[in-house]
N, C-alpha and C positions, 0 to 999 in steps of 0.2 A: 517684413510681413505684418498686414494690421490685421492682429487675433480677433479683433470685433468681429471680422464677418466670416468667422471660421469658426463649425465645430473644433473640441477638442481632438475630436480623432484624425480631423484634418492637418491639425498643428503637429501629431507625432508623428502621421504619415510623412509631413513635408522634414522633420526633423530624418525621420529614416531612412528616405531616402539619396537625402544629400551626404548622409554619413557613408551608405553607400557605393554611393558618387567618388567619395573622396578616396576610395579605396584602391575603387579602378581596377578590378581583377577580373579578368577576361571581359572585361566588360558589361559584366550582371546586371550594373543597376541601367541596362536599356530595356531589363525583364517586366523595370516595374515602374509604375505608374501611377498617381493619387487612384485613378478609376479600377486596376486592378490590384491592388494592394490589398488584401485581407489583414483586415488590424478587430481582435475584439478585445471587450474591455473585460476585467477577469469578474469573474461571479462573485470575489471579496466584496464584501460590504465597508469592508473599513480601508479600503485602499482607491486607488487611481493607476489602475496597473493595465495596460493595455499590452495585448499577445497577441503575435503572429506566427505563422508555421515557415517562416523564413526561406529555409533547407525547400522545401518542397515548393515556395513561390518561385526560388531560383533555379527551380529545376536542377540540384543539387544531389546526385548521388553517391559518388566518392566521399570515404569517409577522410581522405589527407584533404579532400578540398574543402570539406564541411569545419576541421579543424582550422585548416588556416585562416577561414572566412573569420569565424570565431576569434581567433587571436586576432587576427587584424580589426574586426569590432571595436573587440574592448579595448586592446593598447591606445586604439586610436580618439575611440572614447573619454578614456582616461586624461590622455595627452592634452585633448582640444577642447572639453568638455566640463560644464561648472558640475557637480552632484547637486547643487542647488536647483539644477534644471530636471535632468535627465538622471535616471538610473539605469542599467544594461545590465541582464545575465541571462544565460541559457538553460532554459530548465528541465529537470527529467524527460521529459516528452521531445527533446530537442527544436522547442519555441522559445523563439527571443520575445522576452520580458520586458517593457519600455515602464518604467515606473515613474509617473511623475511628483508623486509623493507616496509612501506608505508607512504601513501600521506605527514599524519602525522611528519613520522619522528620520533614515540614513539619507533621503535629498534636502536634509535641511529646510532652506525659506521654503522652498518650494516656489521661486520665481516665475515658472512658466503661468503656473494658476492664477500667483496673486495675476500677473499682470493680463490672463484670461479673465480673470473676474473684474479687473478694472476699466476693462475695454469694456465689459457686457453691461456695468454699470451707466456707461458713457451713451450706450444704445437707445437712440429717441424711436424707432418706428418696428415692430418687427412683424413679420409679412410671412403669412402658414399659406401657403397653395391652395385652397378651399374646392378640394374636390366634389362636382354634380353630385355622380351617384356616390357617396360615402356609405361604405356598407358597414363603419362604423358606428351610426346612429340608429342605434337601437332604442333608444328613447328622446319621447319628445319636450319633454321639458327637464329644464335643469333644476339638481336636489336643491333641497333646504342651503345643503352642506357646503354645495358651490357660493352661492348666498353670502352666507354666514362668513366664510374664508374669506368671501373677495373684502366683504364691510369690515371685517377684520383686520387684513393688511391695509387700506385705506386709513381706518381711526391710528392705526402705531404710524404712519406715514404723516397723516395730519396735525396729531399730534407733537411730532419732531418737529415739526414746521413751524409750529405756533410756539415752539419755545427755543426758537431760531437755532437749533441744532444742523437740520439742514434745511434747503432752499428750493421749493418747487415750484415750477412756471406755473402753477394753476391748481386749485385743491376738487377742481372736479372728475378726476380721471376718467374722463375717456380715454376710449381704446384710443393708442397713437398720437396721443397729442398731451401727453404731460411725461415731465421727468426730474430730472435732480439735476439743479444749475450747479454742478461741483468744478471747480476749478484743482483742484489738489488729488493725488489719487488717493484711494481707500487703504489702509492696513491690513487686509482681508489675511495677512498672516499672524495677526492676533486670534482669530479664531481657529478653533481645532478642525484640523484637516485630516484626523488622522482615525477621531472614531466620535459617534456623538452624535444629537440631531444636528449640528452643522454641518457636519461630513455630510449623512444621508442626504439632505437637503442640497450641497453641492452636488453632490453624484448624480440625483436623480435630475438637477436639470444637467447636466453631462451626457446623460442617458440621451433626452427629451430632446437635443442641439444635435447629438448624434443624428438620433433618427429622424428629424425634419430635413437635415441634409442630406439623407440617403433618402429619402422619400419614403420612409417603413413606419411615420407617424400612427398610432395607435392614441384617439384622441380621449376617447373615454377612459381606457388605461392607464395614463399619460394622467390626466384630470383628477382618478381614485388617488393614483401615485402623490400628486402635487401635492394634492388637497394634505394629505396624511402627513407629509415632511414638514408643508408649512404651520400647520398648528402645532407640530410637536416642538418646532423652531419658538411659535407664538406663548408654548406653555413651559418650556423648559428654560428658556435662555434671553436670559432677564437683560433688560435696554435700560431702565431706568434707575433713581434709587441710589445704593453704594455704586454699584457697577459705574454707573457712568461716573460718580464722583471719582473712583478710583482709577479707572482706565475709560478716556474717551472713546479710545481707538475701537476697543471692543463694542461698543455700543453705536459707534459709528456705520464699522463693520457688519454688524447687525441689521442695520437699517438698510445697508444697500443692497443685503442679502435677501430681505423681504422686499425691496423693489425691485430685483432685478427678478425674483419667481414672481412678484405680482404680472410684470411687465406679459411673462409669459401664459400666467396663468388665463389672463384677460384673452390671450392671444386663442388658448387653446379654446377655450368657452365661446370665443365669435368663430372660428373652425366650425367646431360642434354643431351647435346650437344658434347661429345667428342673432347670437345675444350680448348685448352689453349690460350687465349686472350693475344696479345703482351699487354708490360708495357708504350706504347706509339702509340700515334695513328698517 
């Protein structure tokens, strides 16, 4: 599977349903399908926890069948499955819990993300639907704030550049035609996944990937959201300096973290607003 061209909720989907698959009892998993599969992502802010109501997708009412579904789950989970990837459990409300990393820490690397986040770095073109009538645009010109953010992730981007940290095909960003010539993947598990503006900052473009796949984009929303994670990214967690003397990796990681919500952020702003924001104000 190449994670590039998949929300996150697509890669659990397609993980739960082969676990499924593999189970084989009465034949369930021909119940379910990437299209109806109800998967949401849990309202924690400090997590990557995606729930589904399982039992009721499988039209499941026996409590010995709901049981054994469950143990053959997790055993089989367990068996065949890294914790580095996946977590599994059933919770009060009897929804299975798909965790790809939490508060905790209990999936370890958290493999599935870094290597979502590696693919998404890799991403030269991304492409929003640009609906006629958008009954999102309630306003016609875009804030100061959009402005300021976009010139803002450009100068920490430009700046890498010039002091050959990383490699960009071109220092004028346009929408869709610049990126990071990387040949190596990113350590994006030096960065904290578990609480912090980096976490927020991941989740909310998890969010944003979600719902451009499901077609429930909310751009203005989407835009207040971005804006908010990326400056707190911009003010809080430092690229330069000791940091980088002491750990490349994190400041690497940083960088691709602001290029890869730049990438979208540009995306959502030409959506909106049929605008490409200069890279300097």
């Amino acid at each position: 599977m190449q994670l590039e061209q998949y929300s996150l909720n697509y890669v659990v989907k397609s993980f739960l349903i082969d676990l499924i698959k593999a189970i084989d009892i009465n034949n369930l998993h021909s119940q379910l399908s990437l299209s109806n599969l109800s998967l949401q992502l849990s309202t924690d802010t400090d997590s990557f926890v995606y729930k589904t109501p399982i039992f009721e997708q499988l039209k499941i009412n026996s409590p010995q069948l709901k049981n054994l579904l469950t143990q053959k789950l997790l055993t089989l989970f367990e068996e065949n499955y890294s914790y580095g990837d996946f977590k599994l459990k059933i919770n009060s409300s009897h929804w299975l819990e798909i965790a790809v990393c939490d508060p905790e820490g209990i999936c370890g690397a958290a493999r599935i993300l870094n290597q979502w986040l590696n693919n998404l770095s890799r991403v030269t073109k991304i492409n929003i639907i640009k609906q006629k009538n958008n009954s999102n645009k309630t306003e016609k010109k875009a804030k100061f704030i959009y402005y300021y953010t976009h010139a803002r992730c450009c100068s920490i981007l430009t700046s890498a550049h010039k002091q050959n940290l990383i490699q960009l095909n071109n220092l004028d960003f346009k929408i869709n035609d610049w990126y990071w010539q990387k040949t190596k993947d990113i350590n994006f598990n030096s960065l904290n996944f578990y609480k912090g503006y980096e976490s927020k900052l991941i989740r909310e473009l998890v969010i944003i990937i979600d719902k451009i796949e499901a077609n429930k984009i909310n751009y203005l929303t989407s835009l207040e959201n971005l804006t908010q994670k990326i400056l707190d990214v911009e003010k809080h967690c430092r690229i330069w300096g000791k940091v980088l003397k002491n750990n490349k990796d994190i400041s690497l990681a940083r960088l691709a973290l602001i290029m890869i919500a730049l990438k979208y952020y540009q995306a959502l702003i030409y959506a909106q607003f049929s605008l490409e924001l200069p890279s300097e104000l």
